[in-house]
C-alpha positions in Angstrom: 7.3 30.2 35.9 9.4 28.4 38.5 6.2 26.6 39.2 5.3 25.6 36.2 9.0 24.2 35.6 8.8 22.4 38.9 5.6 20.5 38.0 6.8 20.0 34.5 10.0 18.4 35.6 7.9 16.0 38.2 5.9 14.9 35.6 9.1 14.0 33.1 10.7 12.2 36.3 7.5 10.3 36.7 7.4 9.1 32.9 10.8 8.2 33.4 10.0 6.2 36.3 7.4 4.2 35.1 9.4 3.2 32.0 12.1 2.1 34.4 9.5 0.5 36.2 7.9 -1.4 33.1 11.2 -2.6 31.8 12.3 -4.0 34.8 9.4 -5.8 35.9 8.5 -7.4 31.7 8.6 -10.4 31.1 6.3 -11.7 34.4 4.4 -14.4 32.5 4.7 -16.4 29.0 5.1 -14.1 25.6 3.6 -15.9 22.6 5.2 -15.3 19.2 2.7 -16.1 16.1 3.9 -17.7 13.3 1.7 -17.3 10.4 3.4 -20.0 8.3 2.8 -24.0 8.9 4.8 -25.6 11.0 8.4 -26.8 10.0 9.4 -24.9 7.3 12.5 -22.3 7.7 10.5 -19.0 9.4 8.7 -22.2 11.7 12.2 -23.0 12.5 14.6 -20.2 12.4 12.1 -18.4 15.2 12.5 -21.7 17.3 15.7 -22.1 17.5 15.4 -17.9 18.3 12.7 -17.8 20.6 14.4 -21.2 22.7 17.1 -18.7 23.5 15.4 -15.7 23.9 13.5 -17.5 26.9 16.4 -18.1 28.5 17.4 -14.6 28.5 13.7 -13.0 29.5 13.5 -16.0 32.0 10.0 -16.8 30.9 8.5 -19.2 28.4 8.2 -18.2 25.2 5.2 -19.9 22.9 5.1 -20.1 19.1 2.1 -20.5 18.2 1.4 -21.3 14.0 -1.6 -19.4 12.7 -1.1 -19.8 8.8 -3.6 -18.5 6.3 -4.5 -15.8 3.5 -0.9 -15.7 2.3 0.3 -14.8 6.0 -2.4 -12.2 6.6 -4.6 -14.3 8.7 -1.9 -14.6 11.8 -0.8 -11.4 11.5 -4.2 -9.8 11.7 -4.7 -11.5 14.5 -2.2 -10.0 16.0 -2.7 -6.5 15.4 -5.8 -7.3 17.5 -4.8 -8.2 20.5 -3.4 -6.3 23.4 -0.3 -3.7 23.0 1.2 -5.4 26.0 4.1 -7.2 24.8 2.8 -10.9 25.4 1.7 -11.5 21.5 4.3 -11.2 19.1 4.4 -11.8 15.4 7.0 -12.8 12.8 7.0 -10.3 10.1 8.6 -11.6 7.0 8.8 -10.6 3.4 5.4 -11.2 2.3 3.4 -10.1 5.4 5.8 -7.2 6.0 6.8 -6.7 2.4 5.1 -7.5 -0.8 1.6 -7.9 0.6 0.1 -4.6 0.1 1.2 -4.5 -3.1 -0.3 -8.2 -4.2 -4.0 -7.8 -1.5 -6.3 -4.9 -2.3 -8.0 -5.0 0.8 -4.9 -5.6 3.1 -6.6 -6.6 7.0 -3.4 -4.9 8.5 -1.1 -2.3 7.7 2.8 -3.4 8.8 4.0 0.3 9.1 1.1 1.9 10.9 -0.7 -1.3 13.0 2.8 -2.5 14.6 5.6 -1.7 16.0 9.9 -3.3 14.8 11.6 -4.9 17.4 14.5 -6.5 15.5 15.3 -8.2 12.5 16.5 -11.5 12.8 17.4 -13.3 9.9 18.3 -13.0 6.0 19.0 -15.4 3.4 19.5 -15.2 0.0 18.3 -17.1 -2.7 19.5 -19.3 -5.7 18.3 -19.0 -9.4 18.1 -23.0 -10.5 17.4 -25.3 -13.4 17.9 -28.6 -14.0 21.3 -30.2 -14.6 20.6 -31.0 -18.1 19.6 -27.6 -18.8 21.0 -25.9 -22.0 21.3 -22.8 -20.2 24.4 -22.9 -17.7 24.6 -19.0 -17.5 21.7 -16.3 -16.9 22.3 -14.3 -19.8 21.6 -17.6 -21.8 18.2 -17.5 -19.9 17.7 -13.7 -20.9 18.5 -14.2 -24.2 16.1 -16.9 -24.9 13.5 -15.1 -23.0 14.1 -11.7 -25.4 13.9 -14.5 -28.2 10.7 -15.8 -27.7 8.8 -14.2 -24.7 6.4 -16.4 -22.4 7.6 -19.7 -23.7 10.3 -20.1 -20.5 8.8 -20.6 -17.0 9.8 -20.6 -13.6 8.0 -21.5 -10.3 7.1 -20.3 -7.3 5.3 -20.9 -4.1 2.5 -18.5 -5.0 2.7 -14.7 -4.9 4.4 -13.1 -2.3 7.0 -15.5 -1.6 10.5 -14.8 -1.8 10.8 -17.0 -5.0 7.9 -14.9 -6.9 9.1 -11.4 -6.0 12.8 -12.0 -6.7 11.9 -13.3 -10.4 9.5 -11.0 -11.0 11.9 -8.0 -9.6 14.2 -9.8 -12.5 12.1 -9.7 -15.4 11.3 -6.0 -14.4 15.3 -5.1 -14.6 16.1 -7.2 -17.6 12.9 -6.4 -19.1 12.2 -10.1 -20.0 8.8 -11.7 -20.3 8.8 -15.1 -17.9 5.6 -17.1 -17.5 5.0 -17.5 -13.8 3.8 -20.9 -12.3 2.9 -21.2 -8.9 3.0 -24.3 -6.4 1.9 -25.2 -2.9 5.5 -25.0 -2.2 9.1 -24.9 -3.5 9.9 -28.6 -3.1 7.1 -30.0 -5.6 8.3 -26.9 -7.6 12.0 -28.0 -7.6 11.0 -31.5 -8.7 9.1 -29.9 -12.1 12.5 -28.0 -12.4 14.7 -31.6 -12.2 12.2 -32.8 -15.2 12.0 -30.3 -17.0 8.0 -29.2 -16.5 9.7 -25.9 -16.2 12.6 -24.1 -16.8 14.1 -22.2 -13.6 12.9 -21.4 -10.3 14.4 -18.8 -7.7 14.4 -21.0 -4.9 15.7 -20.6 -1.3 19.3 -21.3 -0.6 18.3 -23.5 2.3 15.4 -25.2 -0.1 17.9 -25.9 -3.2 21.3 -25.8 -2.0 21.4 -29.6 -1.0 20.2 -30.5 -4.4 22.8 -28.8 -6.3 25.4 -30.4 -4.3 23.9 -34.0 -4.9 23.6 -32.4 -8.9 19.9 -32.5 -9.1 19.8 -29.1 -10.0 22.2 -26.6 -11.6 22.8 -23.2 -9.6 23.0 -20.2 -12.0 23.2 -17.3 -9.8 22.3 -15.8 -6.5 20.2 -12.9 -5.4 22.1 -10.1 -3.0 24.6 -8.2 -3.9 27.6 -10.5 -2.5 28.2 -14.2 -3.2 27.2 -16.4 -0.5 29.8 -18.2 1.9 28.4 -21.6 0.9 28.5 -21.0 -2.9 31.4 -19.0 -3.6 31.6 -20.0 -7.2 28.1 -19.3 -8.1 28.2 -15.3 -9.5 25.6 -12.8 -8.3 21.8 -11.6 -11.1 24.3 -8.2 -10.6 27.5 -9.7 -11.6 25.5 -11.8 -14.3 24.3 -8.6 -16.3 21.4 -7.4 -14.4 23.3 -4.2 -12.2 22.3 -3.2 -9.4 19.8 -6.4 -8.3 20.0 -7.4 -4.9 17.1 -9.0 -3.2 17.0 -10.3 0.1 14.1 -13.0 2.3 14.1 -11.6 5.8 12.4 -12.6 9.3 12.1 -10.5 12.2 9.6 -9.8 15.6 7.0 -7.0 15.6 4.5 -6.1 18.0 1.0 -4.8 18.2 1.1 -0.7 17.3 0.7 0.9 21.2 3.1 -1.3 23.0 5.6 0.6 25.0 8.8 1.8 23.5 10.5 0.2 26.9 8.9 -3.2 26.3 10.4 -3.4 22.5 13.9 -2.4 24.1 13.6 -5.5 26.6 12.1 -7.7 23.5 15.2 -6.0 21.2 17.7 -6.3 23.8 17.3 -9.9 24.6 16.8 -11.1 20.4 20.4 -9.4 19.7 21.8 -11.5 22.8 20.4 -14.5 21.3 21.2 -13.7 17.8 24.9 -13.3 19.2 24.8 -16.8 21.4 27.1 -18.9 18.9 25.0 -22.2 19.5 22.3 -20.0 18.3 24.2 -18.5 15.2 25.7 -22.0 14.2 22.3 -23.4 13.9 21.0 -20.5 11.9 24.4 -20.4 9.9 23.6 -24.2 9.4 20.4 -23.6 7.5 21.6 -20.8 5.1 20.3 -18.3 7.2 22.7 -15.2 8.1 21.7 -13.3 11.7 21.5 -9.9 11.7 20.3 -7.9 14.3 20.0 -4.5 15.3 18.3 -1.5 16.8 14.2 -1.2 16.4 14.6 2.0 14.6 16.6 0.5 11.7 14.0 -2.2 11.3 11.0 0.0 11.5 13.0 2.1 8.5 14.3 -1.0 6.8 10.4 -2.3 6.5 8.8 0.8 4.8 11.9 1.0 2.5 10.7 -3.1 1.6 7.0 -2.1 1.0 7.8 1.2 -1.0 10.1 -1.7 -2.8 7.5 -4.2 -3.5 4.8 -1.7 -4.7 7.3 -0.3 -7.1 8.5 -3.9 -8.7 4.7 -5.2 -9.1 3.3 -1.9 -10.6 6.4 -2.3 -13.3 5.6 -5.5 -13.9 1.7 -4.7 -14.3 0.4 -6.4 -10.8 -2.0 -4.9 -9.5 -3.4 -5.7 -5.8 -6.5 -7.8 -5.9 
């Protein structure tokens, strides 16, 4: 017995060890973190401004690399493919990590099972707009017309999956409203059919619309989370409008291929906080309507299964079906 202890507590020294020995010596060479969005929009530049920092802080150089395609899937595939090392990352956001299962029937990933959470990084909230001239100033004017005469209002989004399409469609599931659903290349060219009236509303970004409500292109009507945002204090939450209980959320955050050591996503966890916490670093983000957040790997992994249980419940009560 005293043998087998002694060997037993050898081998748990040794583990330990070679943890020790993995997290000390990680980063030795450039870590690459995927993008699977174009270049220059906000997850392009929110993980920039990141990842800049986080290369101070690993002492290495840190690549971003865009792969866009397949409403995010193709990047992020790509990723679950390569080695569990720590030197490919992705950005898991809340179409690849979130809605997609529920939208793509034959999903080339699964975010739970083929990664693992290293941190979340950023959130942001949304705005519900419409144009200036708009008869509807509140959102229970828009509800009301929508119970009145179903389909005939519209709003836009960049195609499903985005942040814009999930949050109205998590809407007309609550309020039990029937919205027809346009989709764009992108919010701005949706924004501009908003400003002339093509169609009625769209759910944009705070950091895509907020500069056109202050220049009074577009009339804010309400918000998505649950609180009011710092930079539109006067603009009520859907909750506080009449819809209780809706609060919706776009997210970023770093995962990495299923298999990569538990000490490598501490290192990779350890040094995002620090640069979530740098204030040139939270200033910038601040600056583009984005809100840090942080935390421990666990949360994430838990707060990413909570947002594709989420997504599959909204689209099935809507009647969506993955295709």
């Amino acid at each position: 017995m005293k043998s087998w202890i002694a060997v037993l507590l050898v081998s748990v020294t040794a583990a330990f060890a070679a943890g020790e020995s993995i997290a000390q010596s990680y980063p030795t060479r450039a870590v690459k973190i995927v993008v699977a969005n174009p270049p220059g929009g906000q997850t392009d530049v929110a993980t920039r401004v990141i990842a800049a920092e986080m290369s101070n802080i690993l002492k290495q150089p840190i690549i971003i690399e865009n792969k866009p395609g397949a409403n995010t899937n193709l990047g992020t595939a790509w990723v679950k493919t390569q080695p569990a090392d720590g030197y490919t990352l992705v950005v898991t956001a809340i179409n690849n990590f979130g809605a997609n299962p529920a939208l793509i029937k034959d999903m080339p990933h699964d975010p739970v099972k083929d990664f693992k959470m290293i941190v979340q990084t950023i959130a942001s909230t949304n705005v519900l707009v419409v144009a200036p001239d708009s008869p509807f100033k509140t959102l229970q004017d828009i509800l009301k017309a929508a119970r009145e005469q179903p389909g005939k209002l519209t709003y836009g989004s960049a195609g499903p999956g985005s942040s814009m399409f999930l949050f109205m469609e998590m809407l007309k599931s609550m309020a039990k409203v029937d919205i027809m659903h346009v989709p764009y290349q992108g919010s701005a060219k949706a924004n501009i059919d908003v400003m002339g009236g093509s169609i009625t509303m769209q759910f944009d970004s705070m950091p895509g619309a907020w500069s056109l409500v202050e220049g009074k292109k577009l009339r804010a009507i309400a918000v998505s989370t649950a609180k009011r945002h710092p930079i539109a204090p006067d603009v009520p939450t859907v909750a506080e409008s009449g819809v209780p209980g809706f609060d919706a959320v776009s997210w970023l955050g770093l995962a990495a291929p299923a298999g990569t050591p538990d000490e490598i996503i501490q290192v990779l966890n350890k040094a995002a906080n620090q640069a979530l916490q740098t204030p040139s670093v939270r200033d910038k983000l601040l600056a583009m309507g984005t809100t840090p957040v942080g935390g421990t790997s666990a949360e994430f992994a838990k707060f990413v299964e909570t947002q594709v249980a989420t997504w599959k419940r909204v689209m099935a009560a809507v009647g969506i079906q993955p295709s």
